[in-house]
KOLMI-561218 format. One line per 3 residues: number of its first residue (from 1); for each residue x, y, z of C-alpha. Coordinates in nm, 3 decimals. Each point is the difference from the previous one (the first is absolute). Layout:
! KOLMI-561218
NUM = X Y Z; ...
This chain:
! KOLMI-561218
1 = 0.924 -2.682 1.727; 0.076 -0.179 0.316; -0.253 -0.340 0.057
4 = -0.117 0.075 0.333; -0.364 -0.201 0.020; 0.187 -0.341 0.131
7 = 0.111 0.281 0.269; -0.310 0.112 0.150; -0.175 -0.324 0.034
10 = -0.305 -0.140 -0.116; -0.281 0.187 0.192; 0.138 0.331 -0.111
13 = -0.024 0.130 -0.326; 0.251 0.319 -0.206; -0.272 0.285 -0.112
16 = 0.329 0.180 -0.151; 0.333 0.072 -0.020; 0.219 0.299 -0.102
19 = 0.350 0.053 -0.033; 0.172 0.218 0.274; 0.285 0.032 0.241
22 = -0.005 -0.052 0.391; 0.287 0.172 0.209; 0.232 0.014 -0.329
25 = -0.069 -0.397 -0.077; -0.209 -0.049 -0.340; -0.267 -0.223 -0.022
28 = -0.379 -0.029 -0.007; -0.277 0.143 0.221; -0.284 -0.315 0.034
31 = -0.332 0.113 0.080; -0.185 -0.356 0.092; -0.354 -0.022 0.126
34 = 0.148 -0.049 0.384; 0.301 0.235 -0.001; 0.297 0.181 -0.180
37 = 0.361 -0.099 -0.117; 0.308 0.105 -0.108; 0.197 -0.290 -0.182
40 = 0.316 -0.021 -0.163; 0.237 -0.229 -0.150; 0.343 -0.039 0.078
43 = 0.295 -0.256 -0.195; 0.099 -0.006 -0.325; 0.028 -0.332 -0.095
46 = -0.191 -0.147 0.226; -0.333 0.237 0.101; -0.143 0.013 0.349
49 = -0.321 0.180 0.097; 0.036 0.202 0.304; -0.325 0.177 0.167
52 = 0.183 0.326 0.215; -0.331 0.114 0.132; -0.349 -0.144 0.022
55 = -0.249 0.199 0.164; -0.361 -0.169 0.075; -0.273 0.269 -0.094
58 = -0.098 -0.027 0.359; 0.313 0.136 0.141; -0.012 0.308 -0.223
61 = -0.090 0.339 0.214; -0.029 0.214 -0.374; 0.177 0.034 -0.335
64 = 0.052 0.311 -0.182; 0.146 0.106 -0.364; 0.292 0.264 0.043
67 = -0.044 0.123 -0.356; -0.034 -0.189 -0.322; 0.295 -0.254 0.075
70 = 0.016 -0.037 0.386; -0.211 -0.223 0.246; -0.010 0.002 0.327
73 = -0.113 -0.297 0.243; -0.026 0.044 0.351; -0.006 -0.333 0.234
76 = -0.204 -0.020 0.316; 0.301 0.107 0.141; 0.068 0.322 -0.154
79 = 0.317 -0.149 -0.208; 0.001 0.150 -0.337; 0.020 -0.208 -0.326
82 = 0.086 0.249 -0.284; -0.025 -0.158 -0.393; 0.122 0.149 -0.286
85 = -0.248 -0.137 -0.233; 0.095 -0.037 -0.401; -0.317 -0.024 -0.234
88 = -0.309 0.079 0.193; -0.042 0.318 0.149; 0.022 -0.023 0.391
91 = -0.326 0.209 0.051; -0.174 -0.320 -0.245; 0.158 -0.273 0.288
94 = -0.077 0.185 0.267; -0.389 -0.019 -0.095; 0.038 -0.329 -0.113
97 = 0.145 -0.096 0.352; -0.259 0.179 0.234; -0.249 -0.180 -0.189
100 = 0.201 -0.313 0.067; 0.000 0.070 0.302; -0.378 0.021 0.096
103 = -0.059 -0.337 -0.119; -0.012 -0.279 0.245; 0.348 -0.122 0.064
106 = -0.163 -0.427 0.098; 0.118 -0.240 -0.296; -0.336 -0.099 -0.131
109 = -0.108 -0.434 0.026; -0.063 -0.151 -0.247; -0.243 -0.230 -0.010
Protein backbone atom coordinates (compact mmCIF):
# COMPACT_ATOMS: atom_id res chain seq x y z
CA UNK A 1 0.00 0.00 0.00
CA UNK A 2 1.38 3.25 -1.15
CA UNK A 3 1.74 6.06 2.04
CA UNK A 4 -0.01 8.83 0.54
CA UNK A 5 -1.35 11.01 3.82
CA UNK A 6 2.15 13.14 3.91
CA UNK A 7 0.75 13.74 0.17
CA UNK A 8 -2.45 15.37 0.63
CA UNK A 9 -1.59 17.70 3.39
CA UNK A 10 -2.73 18.28 6.69
CA UNK A 11 -6.28 19.83 6.32
CA UNK A 12 -7.36 16.95 4.17
CA UNK A 13 -8.02 13.69 5.33
CA UNK A 14 -8.08 9.75 3.07
CA UNK A 15 -11.85 8.28 3.72
CA UNK A 16 -10.47 5.21 1.47
CA UNK A 17 -8.50 3.72 -0.88
CA UNK A 18 -8.78 0.83 -3.40
CA UNK A 19 -6.54 -0.73 -5.68
CA UNK A 20 -7.08 0.03 -9.47
CA UNK A 21 -5.51 1.05 -12.72
CA UNK A 22 -5.66 4.56 -14.49
CA UNK A 23 -4.97 4.66 -18.38
CA UNK A 24 -2.98 1.17 -18.11
CA UNK A 25 -0.72 2.59 -15.00
CA UNK A 26 -1.51 0.61 -11.59
CA UNK A 27 -1.93 2.25 -8.55
CA UNK A 28 -4.50 3.45 -6.01
CA UNK A 29 -7.75 5.43 -6.31
CA UNK A 30 -7.75 8.02 -2.94
CA UNK A 31 -11.03 9.14 -1.97
CA UNK A 32 -10.10 12.11 0.71
CA UNK A 33 -12.69 14.31 2.33
CA UNK A 34 -11.75 17.30 -0.37
CA UNK A 35 -11.12 15.31 -3.57
CA UNK A 36 -9.95 12.08 -5.46
CA UNK A 37 -6.50 10.51 -6.49
CA UNK A 38 -4.83 8.21 -8.41
CA UNK A 39 -1.23 7.48 -6.98
CA UNK A 40 1.42 5.30 -7.92
CA UNK A 41 4.87 4.42 -7.25
CA UNK A 42 7.55 4.25 -9.57
CA UNK A 43 11.66 2.95 -8.86
CA UNK A 44 12.81 -0.01 -7.69
CA UNK A 45 15.36 0.66 -5.45
CA UNK A 46 14.68 3.80 -4.65
CA UNK A 47 10.54 4.51 -4.50
CA UNK A 48 8.98 7.78 -5.58
CA UNK A 49 5.31 8.68 -5.15
CA UNK A 50 3.84 10.16 -8.18
CA UNK A 51 0.08 11.68 -8.09
CA UNK A 52 -1.03 11.41 -12.24
CA UNK A 53 -4.38 12.94 -11.57
CA UNK A 54 -5.98 14.83 -8.71
CA UNK A 55 -9.33 15.99 -9.20
CA UNK A 56 -10.93 18.47 -6.41
CA UNK A 57 -14.61 17.22 -5.77
CA UNK A 58 -15.59 20.63 -6.94
CA UNK A 59 -14.38 20.25 -10.42
CA UNK A 60 -16.27 16.98 -10.91
CA UNK A 61 -19.46 17.44 -13.45
CA UNK A 62 -20.66 13.40 -12.48
CA UNK A 63 -19.19 9.93 -11.95
CA UNK A 64 -20.69 6.81 -13.07
CA UNK A 65 -19.90 2.85 -12.61
CA UNK A 66 -19.59 1.11 -16.16
CA UNK A 67 -20.30 -2.30 -14.67
CA UNK A 68 -18.90 -4.00 -11.64
CA UNK A 69 -15.12 -3.04 -12.41
CA UNK A 70 -15.22 0.29 -14.37
CA UNK A 71 -15.56 4.01 -13.13
CA UNK A 72 -16.04 6.75 -14.84
CA UNK A 73 -15.17 10.50 -13.76
CA UNK A 74 -16.08 13.30 -15.75
CA UNK A 75 -14.16 16.82 -15.06
CA UNK A 76 -15.90 20.15 -15.40
CA UNK A 77 -14.60 19.94 -18.63
CA UNK A 78 -16.07 16.94 -20.06
CA UNK A 79 -12.51 14.98 -20.03
CA UNK A 80 -13.10 11.46 -19.08
CA UNK A 81 -11.16 9.67 -16.25
CA UNK A 82 -11.86 5.88 -16.68
CA UNK A 83 -10.51 3.43 -13.50
CA UNK A 84 -10.28 -0.02 -13.56
CA UNK A 85 -10.89 -0.59 -9.98
CA UNK A 86 -9.46 -4.03 -8.19
CA UNK A 87 -11.33 -4.95 -4.84
CA UNK A 88 -14.35 -2.79 -4.42
CA UNK A 89 -16.98 -2.92 -6.80
CA UNK A 90 -17.14 0.38 -8.91
CA UNK A 91 -20.98 0.78 -8.37
CA UNK A 92 -19.80 0.75 -4.14
CA UNK A 93 -17.16 3.97 -5.11
CA UNK A 94 -19.29 5.55 -7.14
CA UNK A 95 -21.89 5.99 -4.12
CA UNK A 96 -19.27 6.49 -1.86
CA UNK A 97 -17.99 9.43 -4.10
CA UNK A 98 -21.37 11.31 -4.79
CA UNK A 99 -21.75 11.31 -1.21
CA UNK A 100 -18.26 12.75 -1.01
CA UNK A 101 -19.08 14.93 -3.05
CA UNK A 102 -22.10 16.74 -1.35
CA UNK A 103 -20.13 17.50 1.59
CA UNK A 104 -18.64 20.89 1.93
CA UNK A 105 -15.35 20.97 0.14
CA UNK A 106 -13.79 24.27 3.06
CA UNK A 107 -10.96 22.58 5.31
CA UNK A 108 -12.59 22.94 8.66
CA UNK A 109 -10.49 25.51 11.67
CA UNK A 110 -9.64 24.35 14.25
CA UNK A 111 -9.86 26.06 17.13
Amino acid sequence: MIEVKKHIGVDDKVQETCEGQLHGETGQLVLTRRRILFVKEEGLFRKKVLIPLELPYAKIKRVAADGSHKLLVYDINEIKHSFIVMETPAPKIESRLKEYMKRPHTPQIRA
